[in-house]
C-alpha positions as CSV (number, residue, x, y, z in Angstrom):
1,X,54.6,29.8,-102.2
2,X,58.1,28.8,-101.9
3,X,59.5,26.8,-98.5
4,X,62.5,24.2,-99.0
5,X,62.7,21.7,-95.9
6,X,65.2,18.8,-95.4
7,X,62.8,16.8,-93.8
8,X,60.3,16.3,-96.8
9,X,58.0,18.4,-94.9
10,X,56.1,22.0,-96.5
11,X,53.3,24.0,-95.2
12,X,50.6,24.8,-97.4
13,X,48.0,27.0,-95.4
14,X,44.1,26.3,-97.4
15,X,40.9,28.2,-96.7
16,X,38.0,26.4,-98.5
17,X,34.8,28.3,-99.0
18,X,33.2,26.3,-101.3
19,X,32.5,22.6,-101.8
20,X,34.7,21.1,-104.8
21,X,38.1,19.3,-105.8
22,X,41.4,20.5,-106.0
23,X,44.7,19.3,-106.7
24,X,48.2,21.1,-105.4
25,X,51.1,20.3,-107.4
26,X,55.0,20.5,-106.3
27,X,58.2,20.1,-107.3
28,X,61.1,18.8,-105.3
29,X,64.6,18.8,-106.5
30,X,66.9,15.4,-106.1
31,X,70.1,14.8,-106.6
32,X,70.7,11.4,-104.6
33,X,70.4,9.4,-108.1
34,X,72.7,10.5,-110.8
35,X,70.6,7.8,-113.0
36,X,67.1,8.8,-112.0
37,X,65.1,11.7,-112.4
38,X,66.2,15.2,-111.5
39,X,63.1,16.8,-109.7
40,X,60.0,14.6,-108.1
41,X,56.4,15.5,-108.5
42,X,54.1,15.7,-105.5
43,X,50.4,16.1,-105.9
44,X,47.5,15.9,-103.1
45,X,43.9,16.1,-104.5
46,X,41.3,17.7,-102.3
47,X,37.4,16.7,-102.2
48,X,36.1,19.6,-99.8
49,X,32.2,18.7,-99.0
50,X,29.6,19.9,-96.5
């Protein structure tokens, strides 16, 4: 799934049938340090239980 948004925010629709964990990953591209790093990692980890 690919969505850009200049508010930080993305939707990521989730349909959980099981119980489990999960983690999503993204990337995000910035450019507002020339020193610092070039893309940011987001992660949200997911405990689905019944």
């Amino acid at each position: 799934m690919d969505h850009s948004s200049a508010d930080g925010i993305a939707p990521a629709p989730l349909l959980a049938r099981h119980e489990g964990e999960a983690e999503l990953r993204s990337t995000a591209s910035f450019r507002g340090d020339p020193f610092g790093p070039q893309t940011l990692l987001w992660r949200l980890r997911v405990r689905v239980e019944s």
